[in-house]
MIROBA-394340 format. One line per field, with one value per residue: residue number from 0; residue in three letters; chain; y, x, z of N, C-alpha, C in turn. Coordinates in Angstrom, 2 decimals, padded with zeros to 5 digits. Each point is the difference from the previous one (the first is absolute). Layout:
N
resi [NUM/...] .
resn [ALA/...] .
chain [A/...] .
n_y [Y/...] .
n_x [X/...] .
n_z [Z/...] .
ca_y [Y/...] .
ca_x [X/...] .
ca_z [Z/...] .
c_y [Y/...] .
c_x [X/...] .
c_z [Z/...] .
***
This chain:
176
resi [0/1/2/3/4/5/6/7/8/9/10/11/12/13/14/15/16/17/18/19/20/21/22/23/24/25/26/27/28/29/30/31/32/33/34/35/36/37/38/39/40/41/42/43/44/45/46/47/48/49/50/51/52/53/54/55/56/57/58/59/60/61/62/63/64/65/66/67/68/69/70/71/72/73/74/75/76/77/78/79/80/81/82/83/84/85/86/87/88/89/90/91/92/93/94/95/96/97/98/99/100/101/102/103/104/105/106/107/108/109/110/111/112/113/114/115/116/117/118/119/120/121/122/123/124/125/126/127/128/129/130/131/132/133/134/135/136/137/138/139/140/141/142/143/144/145/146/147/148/149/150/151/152/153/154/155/156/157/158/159/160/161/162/163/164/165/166/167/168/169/170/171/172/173/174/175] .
resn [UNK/UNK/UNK/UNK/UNK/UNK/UNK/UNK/UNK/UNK/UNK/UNK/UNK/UNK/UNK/UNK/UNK/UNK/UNK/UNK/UNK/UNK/UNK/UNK/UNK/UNK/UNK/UNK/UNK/UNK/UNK/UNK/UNK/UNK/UNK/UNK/UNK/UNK/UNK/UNK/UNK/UNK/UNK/UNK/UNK/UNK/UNK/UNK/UNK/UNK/UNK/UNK/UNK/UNK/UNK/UNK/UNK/UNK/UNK/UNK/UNK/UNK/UNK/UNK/UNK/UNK/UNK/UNK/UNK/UNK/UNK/UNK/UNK/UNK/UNK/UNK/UNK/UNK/UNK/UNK/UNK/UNK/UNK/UNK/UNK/UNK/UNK/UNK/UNK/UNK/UNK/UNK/UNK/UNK/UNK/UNK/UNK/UNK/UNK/UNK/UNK/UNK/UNK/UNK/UNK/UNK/UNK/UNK/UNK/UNK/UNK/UNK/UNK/UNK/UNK/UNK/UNK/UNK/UNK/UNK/UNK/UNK/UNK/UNK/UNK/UNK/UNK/UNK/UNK/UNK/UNK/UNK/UNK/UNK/UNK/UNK/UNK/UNK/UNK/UNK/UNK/UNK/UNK/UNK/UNK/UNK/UNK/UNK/UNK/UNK/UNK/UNK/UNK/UNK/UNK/UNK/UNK/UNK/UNK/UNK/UNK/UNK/UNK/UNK/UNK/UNK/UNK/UNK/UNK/UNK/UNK/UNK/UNK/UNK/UNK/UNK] .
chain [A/A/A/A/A/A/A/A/A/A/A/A/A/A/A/A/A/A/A/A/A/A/A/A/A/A/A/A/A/A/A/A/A/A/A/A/A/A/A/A/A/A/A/A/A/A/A/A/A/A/A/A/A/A/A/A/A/A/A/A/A/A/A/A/A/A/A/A/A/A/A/A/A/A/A/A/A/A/A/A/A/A/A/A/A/A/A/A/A/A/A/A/A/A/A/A/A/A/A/A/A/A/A/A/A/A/A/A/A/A/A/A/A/A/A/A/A/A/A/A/A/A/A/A/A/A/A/A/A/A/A/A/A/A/A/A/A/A/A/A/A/A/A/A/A/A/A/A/A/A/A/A/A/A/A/A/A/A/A/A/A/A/A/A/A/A/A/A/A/A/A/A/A/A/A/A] .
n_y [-048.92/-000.45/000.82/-001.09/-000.81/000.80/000.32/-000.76/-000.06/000.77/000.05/-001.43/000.68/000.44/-000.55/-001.01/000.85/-000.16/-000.98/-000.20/000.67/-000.73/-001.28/000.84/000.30/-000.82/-000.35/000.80/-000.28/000.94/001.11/000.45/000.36/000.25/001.03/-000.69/-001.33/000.19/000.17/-001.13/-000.22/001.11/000.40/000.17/001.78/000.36/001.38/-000.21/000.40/-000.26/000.09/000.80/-001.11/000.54/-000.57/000.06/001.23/000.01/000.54/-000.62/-000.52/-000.39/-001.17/-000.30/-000.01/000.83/000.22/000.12/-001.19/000.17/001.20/-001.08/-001.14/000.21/000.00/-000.76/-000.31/-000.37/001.37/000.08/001.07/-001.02/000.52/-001.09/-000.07/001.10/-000.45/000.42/-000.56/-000.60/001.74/000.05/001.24/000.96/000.87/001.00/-001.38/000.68/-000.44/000.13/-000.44/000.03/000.61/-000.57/-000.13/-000.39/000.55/-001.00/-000.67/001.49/000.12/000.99/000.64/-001.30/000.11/-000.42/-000.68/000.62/000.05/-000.31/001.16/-001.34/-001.14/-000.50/000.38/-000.86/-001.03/000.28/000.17/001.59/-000.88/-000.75/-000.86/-001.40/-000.49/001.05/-000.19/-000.87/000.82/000.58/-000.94/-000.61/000.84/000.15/-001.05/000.59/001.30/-000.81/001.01/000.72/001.08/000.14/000.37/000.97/-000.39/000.28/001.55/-000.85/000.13/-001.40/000.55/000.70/000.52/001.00/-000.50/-001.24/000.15/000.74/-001.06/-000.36/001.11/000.42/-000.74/000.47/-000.64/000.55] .
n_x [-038.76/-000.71/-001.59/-000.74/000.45/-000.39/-000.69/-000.36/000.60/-000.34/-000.60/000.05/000.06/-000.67/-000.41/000.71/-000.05/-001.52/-000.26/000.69/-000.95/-000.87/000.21/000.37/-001.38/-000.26/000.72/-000.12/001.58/-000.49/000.08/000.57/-001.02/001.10/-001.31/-001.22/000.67/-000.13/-001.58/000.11/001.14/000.07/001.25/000.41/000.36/001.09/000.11/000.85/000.92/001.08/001.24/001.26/001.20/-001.33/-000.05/-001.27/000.34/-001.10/-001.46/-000.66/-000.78/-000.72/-000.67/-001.53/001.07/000.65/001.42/001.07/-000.39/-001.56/000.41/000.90/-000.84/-001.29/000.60/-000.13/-000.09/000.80/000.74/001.19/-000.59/-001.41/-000.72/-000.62/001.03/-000.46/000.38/-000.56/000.42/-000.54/000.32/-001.00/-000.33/000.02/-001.27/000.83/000.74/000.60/000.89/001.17/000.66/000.79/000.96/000.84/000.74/-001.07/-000.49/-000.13/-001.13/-000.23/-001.21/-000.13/-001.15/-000.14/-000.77/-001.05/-000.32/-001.90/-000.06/001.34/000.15/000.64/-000.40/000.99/-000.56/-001.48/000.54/000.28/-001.23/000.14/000.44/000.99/-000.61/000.82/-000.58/000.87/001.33/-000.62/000.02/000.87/000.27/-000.70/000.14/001.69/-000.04/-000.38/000.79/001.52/000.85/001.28/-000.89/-000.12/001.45/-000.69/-000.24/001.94/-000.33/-000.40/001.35/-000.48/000.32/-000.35/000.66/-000.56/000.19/-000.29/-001.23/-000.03/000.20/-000.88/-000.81/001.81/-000.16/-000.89/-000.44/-000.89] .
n_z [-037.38/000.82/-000.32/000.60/-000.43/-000.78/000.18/-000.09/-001.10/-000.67/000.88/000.15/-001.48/000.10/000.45/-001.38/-001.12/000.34/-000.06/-000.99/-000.23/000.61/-000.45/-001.00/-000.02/000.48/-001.11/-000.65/000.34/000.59/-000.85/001.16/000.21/-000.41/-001.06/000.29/-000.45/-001.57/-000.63/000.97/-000.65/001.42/-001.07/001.08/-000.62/000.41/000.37/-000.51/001.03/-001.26/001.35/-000.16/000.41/-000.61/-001.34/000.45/000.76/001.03/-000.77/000.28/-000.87/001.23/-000.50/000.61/001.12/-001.25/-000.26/000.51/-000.30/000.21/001.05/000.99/-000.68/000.39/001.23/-000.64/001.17/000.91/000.53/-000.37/000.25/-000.66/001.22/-001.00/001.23/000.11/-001.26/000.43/-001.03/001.12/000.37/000.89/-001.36/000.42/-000.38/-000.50/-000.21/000.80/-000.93/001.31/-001.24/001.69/000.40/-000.72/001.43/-000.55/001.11/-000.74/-000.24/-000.70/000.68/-000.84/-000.19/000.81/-000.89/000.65/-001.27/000.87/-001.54/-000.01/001.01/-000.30/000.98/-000.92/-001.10/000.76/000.86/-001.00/000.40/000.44/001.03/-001.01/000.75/000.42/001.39/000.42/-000.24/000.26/001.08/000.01/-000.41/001.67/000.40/-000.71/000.94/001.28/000.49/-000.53/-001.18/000.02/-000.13/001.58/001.04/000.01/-001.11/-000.14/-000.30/-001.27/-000.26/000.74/000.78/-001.52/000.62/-000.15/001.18/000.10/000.02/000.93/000.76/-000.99/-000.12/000.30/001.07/000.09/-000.95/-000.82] .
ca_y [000.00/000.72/001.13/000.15/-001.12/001.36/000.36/-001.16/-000.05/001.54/000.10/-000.63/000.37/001.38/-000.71/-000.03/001.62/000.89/-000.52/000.61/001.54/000.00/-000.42/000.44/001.40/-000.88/-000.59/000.77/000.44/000.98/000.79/001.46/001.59/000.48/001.52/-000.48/-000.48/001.97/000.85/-000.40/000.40/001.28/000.06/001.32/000.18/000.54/000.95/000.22/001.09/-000.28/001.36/-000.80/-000.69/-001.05/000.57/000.89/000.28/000.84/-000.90/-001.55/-000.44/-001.73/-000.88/-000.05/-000.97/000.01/-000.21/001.20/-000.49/000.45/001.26/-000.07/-000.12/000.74/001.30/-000.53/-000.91/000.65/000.22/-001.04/000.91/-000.02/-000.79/-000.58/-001.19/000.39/000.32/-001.23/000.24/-000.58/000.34/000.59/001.13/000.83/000.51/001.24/000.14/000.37/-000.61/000.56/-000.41/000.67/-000.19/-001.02/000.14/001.18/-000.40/-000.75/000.28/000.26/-000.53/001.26/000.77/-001.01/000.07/-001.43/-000.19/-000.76/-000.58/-001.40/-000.32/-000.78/000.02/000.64/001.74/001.22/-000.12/001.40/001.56/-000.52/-000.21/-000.95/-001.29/-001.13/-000.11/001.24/-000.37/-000.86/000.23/000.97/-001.17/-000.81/001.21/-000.05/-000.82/000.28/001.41/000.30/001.04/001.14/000.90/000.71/-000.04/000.02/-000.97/-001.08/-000.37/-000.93/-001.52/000.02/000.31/000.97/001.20/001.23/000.13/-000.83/000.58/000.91/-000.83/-000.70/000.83/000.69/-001.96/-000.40/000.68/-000.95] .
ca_x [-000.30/-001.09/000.14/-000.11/001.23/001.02/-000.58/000.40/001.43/-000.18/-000.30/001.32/001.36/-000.38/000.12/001.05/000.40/-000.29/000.74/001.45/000.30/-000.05/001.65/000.78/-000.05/-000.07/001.46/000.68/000.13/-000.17/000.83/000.20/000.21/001.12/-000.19/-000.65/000.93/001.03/-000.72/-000.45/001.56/000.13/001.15/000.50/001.15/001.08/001.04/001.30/000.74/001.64/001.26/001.23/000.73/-000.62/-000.49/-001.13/-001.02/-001.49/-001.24/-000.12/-001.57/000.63/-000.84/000.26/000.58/001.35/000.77/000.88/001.35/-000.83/-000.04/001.58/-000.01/-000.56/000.92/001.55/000.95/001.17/001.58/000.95/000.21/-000.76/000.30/-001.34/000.15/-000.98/-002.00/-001.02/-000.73/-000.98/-000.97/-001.18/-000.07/-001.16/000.00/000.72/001.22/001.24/000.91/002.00/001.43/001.02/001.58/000.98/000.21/-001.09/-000.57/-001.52/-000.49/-001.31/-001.70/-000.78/-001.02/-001.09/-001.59/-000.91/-001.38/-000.34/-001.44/001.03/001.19/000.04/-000.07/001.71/000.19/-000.44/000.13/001.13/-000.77/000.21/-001.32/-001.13/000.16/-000.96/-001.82/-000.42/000.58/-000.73/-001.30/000.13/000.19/-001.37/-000.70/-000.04/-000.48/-001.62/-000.74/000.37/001.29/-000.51/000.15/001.26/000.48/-001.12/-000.41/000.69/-000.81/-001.20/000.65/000.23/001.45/000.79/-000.34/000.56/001.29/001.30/000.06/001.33/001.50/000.30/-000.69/000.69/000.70/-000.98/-000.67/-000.73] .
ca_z [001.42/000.33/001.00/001.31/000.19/000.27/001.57/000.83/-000.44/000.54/001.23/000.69/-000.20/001.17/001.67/000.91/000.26/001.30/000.99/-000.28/000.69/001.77/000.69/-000.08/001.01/000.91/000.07/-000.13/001.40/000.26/-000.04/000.57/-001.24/001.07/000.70/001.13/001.40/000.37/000.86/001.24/000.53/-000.08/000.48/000.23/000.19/000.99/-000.52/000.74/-000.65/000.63/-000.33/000.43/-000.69/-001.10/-000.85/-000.69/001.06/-000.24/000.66/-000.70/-000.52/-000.26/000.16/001.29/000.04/-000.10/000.70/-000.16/-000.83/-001.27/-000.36/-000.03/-001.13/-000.80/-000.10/-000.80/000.57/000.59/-001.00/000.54/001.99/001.13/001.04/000.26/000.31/001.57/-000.49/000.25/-001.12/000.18/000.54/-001.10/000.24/000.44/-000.50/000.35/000.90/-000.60/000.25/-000.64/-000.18/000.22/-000.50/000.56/001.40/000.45/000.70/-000.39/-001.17/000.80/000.08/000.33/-000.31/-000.20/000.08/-000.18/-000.19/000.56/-000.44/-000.84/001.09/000.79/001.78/000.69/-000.27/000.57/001.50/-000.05/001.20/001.99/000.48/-000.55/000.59/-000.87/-000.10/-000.81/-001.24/-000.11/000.27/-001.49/-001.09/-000.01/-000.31/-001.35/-001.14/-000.28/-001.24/-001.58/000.17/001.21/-000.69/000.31/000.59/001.12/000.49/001.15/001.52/000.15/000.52/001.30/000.75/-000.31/000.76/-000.36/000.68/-000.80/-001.45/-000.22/000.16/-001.11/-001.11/-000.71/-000.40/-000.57/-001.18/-000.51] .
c_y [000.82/001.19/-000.49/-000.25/001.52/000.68/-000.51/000.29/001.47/-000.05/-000.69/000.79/001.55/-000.66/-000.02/001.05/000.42/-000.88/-000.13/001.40/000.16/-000.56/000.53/001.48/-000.80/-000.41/001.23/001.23/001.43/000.93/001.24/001.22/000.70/000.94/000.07/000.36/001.72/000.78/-000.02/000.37/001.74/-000.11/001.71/000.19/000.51/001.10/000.01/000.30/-000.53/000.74/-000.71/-000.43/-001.12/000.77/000.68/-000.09/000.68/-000.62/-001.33/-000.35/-001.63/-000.61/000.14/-001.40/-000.29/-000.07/000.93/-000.82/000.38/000.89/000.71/-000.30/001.03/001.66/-000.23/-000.38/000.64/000.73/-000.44/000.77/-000.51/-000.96/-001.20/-000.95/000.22/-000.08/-001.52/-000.32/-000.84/000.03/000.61/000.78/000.76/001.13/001.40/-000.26/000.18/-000.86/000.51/-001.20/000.63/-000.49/-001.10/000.91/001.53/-000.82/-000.83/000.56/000.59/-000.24/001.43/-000.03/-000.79/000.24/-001.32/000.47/-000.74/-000.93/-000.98/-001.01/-001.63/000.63/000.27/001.19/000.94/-000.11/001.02/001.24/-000.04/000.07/-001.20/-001.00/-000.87/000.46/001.25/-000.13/-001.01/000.32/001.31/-000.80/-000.19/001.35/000.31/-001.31/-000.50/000.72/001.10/000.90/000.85/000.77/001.65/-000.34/-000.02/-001.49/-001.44/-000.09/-000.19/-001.38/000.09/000.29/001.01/001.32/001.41/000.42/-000.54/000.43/001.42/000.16/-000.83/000.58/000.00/-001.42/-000.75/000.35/-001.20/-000.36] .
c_x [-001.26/000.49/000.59/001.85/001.19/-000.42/001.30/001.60/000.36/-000.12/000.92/001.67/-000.23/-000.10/001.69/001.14/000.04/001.14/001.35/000.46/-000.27/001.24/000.82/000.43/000.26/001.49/000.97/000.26/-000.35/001.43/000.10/000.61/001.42/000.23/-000.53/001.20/001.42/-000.72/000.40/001.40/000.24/001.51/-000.22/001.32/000.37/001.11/001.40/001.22/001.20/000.48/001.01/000.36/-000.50/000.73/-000.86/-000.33/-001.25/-000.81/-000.29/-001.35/000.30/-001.10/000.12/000.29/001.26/001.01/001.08/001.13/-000.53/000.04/001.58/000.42/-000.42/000.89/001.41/001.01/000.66/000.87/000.97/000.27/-000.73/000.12/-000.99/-000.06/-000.93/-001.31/-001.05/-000.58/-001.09/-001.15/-001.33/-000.09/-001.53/-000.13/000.07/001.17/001.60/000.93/000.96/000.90/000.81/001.24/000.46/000.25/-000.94/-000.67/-001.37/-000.68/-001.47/-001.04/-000.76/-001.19/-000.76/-001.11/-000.34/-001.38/-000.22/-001.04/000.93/000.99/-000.08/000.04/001.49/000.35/-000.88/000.76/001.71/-000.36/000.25/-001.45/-001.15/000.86/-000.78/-001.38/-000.62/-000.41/-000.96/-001.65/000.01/-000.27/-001.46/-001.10/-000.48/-000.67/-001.32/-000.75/000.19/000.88/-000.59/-000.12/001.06/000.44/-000.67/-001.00/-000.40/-000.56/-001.29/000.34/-000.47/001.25/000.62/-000.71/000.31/001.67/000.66/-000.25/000.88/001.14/000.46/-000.49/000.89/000.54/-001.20/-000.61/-001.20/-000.01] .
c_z [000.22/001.47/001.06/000.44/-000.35/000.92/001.38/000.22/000.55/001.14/000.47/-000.16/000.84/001.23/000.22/-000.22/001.12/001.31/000.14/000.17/001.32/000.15/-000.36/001.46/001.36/000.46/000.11/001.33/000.42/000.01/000.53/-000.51/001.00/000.15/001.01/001.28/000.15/001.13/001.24/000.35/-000.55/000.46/000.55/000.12/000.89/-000.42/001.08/-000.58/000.47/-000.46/000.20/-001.40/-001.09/-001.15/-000.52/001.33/-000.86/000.74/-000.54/000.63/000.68/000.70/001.89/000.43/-000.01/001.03/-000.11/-000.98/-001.78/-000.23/-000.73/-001.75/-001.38/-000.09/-000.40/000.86/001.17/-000.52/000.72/001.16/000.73/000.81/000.43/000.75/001.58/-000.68/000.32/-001.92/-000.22/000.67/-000.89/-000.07/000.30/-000.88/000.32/000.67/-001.04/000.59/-000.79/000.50/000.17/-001.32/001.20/000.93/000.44/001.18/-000.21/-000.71/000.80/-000.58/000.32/000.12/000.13/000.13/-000.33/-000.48/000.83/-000.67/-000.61/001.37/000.67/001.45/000.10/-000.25/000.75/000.96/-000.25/-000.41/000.97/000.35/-000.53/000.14/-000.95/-000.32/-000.98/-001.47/-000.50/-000.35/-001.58/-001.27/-000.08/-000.39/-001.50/-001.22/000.52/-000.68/-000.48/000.56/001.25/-001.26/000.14/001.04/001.67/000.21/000.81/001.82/000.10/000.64/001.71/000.71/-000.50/000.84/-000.76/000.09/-001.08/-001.71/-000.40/000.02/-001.23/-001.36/-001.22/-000.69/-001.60/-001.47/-000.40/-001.36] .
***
């Protein structure tokens, strides 16, 4: 064979290399890196505290969001005194809140120490501040996901409508 005609051959068998590696990059579906997609999901936690009639009362570490039937679990269960039948266990929990499992014919089951984060609190947990009504409550949420956490407690009366007043009326209700 002469020069030229390997030339030729060469070159054609590199053209379509080359082009089999474009289609290949071409075909081949785009894959999402799913640290990427971790980054963007910030679970925060929540501290709360059961007493009473569990098995392992204490504090408990729990995803925000949770529920009191998550917390009811993770603390090893009911004992056969308790009384869980006044418990909402579907309610959400807040963070710094205590919850007691009376005894069977104890008067209900109590709801202490509620503190609400205000930088996690759905519009139904704020509007259980006094003094915070829907719109409030609302207007607290829209605040926060314009610009960003409160950094402390005072800050809430950057919110429109929160007055000094009412901020002292709710200071002790509150954490960030």
């Amino acid at each position: 064979m002469n020069k030229k005609k390997i030339i030729i051959i060469v070159s054609v068998v590199a053209f379509l290399v080359i082009i089999g590696i474009i289609i290949s990059l071409i075909d081949k579906p785009k894959v999402e890196d799913p640290i990427d997609d971790q980054r963007e999901i910030i679970i925060e936690n929540i501290v709360v505290e059961i007493k009473g009639e569990v098995y392992n009362p204490g504090l408990y570490i729990l995803e925000q969001g949770s529920r009191i039937n998550d917390l009811i679990e993770l603390s090893g269960g009911f004992t056969k005194d308790a009384n869980g039948t006044d418990l909402n266990l579907a309610k959400v929990l807040s963070d710094g809140e205590v919850i007691i499992v009376s005894k069977k014919g104890a008067s209900g089951t109590i709801i202490e120490s509620k503190i609400i984060n205000i930088n996690y609190a759905t519009v139904e947990q704020l509007m259980e501040l006094s003094g915070i009504g829907e719109t409030k409550a609302k207007a607290i949420v829209t605040y926060r996901e314009q610009n960003g956490r409160f950094k402390k407690i005072e800050d809430i009366m950057n919110v429109s409508g929160i007055s000094n007043a009412l901020f002292e009326r709710i200071k002790e209700q509150i954490t960030v």
